[in-house]
N, C-alpha and C positions, 0 to 999 in steps of 0.2 A: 517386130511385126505382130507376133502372136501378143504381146502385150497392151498395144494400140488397137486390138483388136476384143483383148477382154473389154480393157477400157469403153472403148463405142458400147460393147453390149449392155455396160454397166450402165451407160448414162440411157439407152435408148430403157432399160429394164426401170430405171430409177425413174422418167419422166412418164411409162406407163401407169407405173403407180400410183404417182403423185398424180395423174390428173382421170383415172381410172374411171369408169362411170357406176357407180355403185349399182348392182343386181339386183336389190328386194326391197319396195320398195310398200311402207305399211299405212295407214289412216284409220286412227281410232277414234271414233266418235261417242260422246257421251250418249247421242240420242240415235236414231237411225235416218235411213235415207228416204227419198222420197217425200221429201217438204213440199219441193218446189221453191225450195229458198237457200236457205245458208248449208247445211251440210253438205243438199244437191251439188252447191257448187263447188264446193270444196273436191265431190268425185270427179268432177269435170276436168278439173287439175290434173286430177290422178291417175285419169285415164288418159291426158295428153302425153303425162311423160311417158305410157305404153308406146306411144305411136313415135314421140321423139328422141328417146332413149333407147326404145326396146326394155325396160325394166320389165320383173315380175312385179304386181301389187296386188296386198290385200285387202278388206276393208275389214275393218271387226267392228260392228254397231254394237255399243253396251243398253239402248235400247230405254237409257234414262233408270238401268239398275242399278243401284252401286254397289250389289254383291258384284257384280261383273269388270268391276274398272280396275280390281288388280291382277285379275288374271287375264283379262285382256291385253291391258299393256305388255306382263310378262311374257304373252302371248305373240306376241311383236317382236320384243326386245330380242326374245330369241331367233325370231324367223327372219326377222329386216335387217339392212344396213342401215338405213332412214326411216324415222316414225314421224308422223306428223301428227299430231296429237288436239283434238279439240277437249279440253280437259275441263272441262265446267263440271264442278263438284267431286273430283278426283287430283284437285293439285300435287298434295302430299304423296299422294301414291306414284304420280308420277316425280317427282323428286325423289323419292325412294329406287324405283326401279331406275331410273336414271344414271345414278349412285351406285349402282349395281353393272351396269351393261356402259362404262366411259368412255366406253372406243365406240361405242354408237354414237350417231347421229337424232336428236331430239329437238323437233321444234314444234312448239307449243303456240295455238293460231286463237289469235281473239285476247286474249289475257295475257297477263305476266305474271312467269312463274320464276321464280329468282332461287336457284339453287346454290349453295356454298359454292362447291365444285366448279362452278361456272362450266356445265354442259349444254344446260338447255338452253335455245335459243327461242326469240317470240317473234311474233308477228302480232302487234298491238297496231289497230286500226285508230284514223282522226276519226270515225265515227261520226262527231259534231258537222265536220263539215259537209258529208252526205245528206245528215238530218237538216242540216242549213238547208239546204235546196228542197229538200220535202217540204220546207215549211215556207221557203218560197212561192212554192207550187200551190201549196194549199191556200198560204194567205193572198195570193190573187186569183184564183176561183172561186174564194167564199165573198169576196167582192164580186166577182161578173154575174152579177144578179139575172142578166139574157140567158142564161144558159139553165135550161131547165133541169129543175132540181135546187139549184141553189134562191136558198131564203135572203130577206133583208140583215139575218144576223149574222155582226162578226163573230161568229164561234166555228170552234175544229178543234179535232178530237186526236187520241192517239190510242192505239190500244198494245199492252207490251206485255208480253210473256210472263214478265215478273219483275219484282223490282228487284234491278239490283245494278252494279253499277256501268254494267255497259247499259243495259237500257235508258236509264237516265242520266248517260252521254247521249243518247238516242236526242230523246227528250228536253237535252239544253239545246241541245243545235235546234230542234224543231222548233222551239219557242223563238230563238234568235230569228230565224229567218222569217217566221211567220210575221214578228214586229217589224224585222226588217219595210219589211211591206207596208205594215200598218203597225202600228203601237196599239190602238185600241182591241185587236185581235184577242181575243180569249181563247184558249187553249184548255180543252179539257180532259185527261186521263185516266184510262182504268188498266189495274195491271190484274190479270186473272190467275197468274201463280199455274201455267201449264203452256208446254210449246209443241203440244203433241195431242188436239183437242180443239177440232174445229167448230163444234156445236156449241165451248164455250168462247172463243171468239163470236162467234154470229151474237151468240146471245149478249154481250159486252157490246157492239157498232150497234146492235138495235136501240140498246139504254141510250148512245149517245145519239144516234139519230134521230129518237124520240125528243131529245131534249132542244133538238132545235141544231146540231151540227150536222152540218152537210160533207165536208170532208175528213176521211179519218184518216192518218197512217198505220199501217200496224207492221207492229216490229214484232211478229211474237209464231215466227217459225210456221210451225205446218197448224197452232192453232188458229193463226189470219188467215187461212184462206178463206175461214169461214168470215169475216172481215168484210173480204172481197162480194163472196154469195149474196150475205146482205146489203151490201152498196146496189148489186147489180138487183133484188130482189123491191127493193124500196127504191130506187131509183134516184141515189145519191152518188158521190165518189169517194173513191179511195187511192190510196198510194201502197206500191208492195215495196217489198223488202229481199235486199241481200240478190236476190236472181231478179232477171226480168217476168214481171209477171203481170205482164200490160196483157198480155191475150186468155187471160182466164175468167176476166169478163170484160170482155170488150163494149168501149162505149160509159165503162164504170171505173175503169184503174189507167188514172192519167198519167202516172208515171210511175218505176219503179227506184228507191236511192239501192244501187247497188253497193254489193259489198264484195269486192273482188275475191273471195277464197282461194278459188282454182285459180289463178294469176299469180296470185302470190304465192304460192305452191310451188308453178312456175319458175317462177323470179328467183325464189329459195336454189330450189334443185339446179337450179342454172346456173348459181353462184360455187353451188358443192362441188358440179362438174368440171368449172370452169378455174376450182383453186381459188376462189375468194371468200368460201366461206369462214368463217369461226367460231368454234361455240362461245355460248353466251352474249352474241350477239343480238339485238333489240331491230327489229326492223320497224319502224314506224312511218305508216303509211296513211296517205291523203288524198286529196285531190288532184293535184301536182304529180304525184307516182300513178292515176287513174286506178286507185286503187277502191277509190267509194266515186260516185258522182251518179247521174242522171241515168234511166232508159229512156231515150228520147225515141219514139219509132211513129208506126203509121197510127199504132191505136193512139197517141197522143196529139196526132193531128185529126184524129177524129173529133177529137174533145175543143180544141183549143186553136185558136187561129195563127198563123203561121206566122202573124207579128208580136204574140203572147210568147209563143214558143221562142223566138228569137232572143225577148227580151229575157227569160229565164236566161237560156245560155249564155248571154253578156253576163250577167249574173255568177253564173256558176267558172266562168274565164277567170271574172276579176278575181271570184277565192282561188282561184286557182294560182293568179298572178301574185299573189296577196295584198290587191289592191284592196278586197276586204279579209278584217279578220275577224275570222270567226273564235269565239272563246272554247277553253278545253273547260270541260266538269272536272276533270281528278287536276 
């Protein structure tokens, strides 16, 4: 009896562990918070699994310094069970501290960081295909010539943080779906080399509004908003990025291509809790996972009449179904 009874404790002790909910839970970002776009989101995540886990979280914003990206991370590595890492321009470092802390948990969001070891894991977005429906978006409003603001020219613009190569996955999907529409569509980009500089966004959607484009996307963090100011200030449109940010100037931002951060967060940590996860796993995410796709809401019925609207989402279904495909850039 007393044996039958260690035994039970052993397996009831053995299936606590294994399926245990990890306590500390960390988000290091290369830039800081407060975009109103991609990082926002990502705290959005971090703060649901407070509410569904009970976890402690930290955030440590490196604030776009790279004196700060290894002592941040080490900074985590030591406090958390789970880091989730936006690691733009600190890969190595985090493959190092990585390499250092293997009994932790590392997943690395946006990029792919491919360590020996095989610890880290990513969350690499389809990207394209969210861009696909912006450009959807755009290349049928720079035709609906009734709607005030938009000119006789097919031109649309984009304006991107920087170049590099998630942006221009940004910018293959936006050209696809912009010809999608139309083939004679032109597409014209500026990348300002800052995501944290909203005066040099405005001033980038002015040059292309000048030039005769009426809708811009901008994929370029908390420097688009200024993007947005000037659509709303000139009286043109724009598309936001990564977060819904159709109410920041309403009447001027038709849609938002989402980029689920905080979801996927979710989705991760859910996998941890629930015993499915493993390092070095690749999560690759699309439109199919709602992982990128559309803000459809009231401001976009503002803009756009309810049979426009419609026909986008048939649109954005079929990629979804993969009745269209859209092409990857890498």
């Amino acid at each position: 009896m007393k044996r039958f009874t260690f035994f039970v404790f052993i397996v009831i002790l053995f299936s606590f562990t294994a399926f245990a909910v990890p306590q500390r839970v960390a988000y290091v970002i290369n830039g800081s918070l407060g975009d109103q776009s991609f990082y926002d989101s990502g705290y959005a995540g971090i703060k649901q699994l407070e509410t569904d886990y009970g976890v402690q979280t930290r955030v440590i914003e490196c604030n776009f310094d790279p004196s700060l990206y290894y002592q941040s991370l080490l900074t985590a590595a030591n406090w958390a069970d789970v880091i989730f890492v936006i690691s733009y321009g600190f890969e190595e470092e985090l493959k190092t501290i990585a390499a250092q802390f293997p009994n932790k948990i590392f997943v690395n969001i946006d990029t792919v960081v491919e360590d020996k070891q095989g610890i880290i894991s990513n969350v690499d977005y389809v990207e394209e295909e969210g861009a696909f429906m912006a450009g959807v978006v755009a290349g049928i409003v720079t035709t609906m010539t009734e709607l005030e603001g938009i000119n006789p020219q097919k031109l649309i613009g984009v304006v991107g943080g920087d170049d590099d190569i998630v942006i221009r996955s940004f910018v293959y999907g936006y050209e696809q779906g912009a010809h999608y529409i139309d083939p004679e569509i032109e597409v014209r980009t500026i990348y300002v080399g800052s995501w944290d500089d909203p005066a040099k966004g405005k001033q980038a959607a002015l040059q292309l509004y000048s030039q005769g484009v009426d809708v811009i996307f901008q994929i370029a963090s908390l420097t688009g908003t200024g993007v947005l100011q000037a659509a709303q200030e000139e009286g043109k449109y724009a598309i936001g990025v990564d977060s819904n940010q159709n109410g920041l100037a309403p009447g001027h931002v038709i849609t938002s291509d989402l980029k689920e951060v905080g979801k996927s967060i979710e989705l991760v940590f859910k996998d941890i809790v629930e015993g499915r996860y493993e390092p070095g796993t690749l999560y690759k995410l699309g439109l199919k996972a709602g992982a990128v796709g559309l803000a459809i809401d009231e401001y976009t019925y503002q803009i756009l009449p309810q049979e426009t609207v419609e026909k986008i989402l048939q649109i954005q279904q079929d990629v979804a179904d993969g009745k269209i495909v859209v092409k990857e850039y890498r």
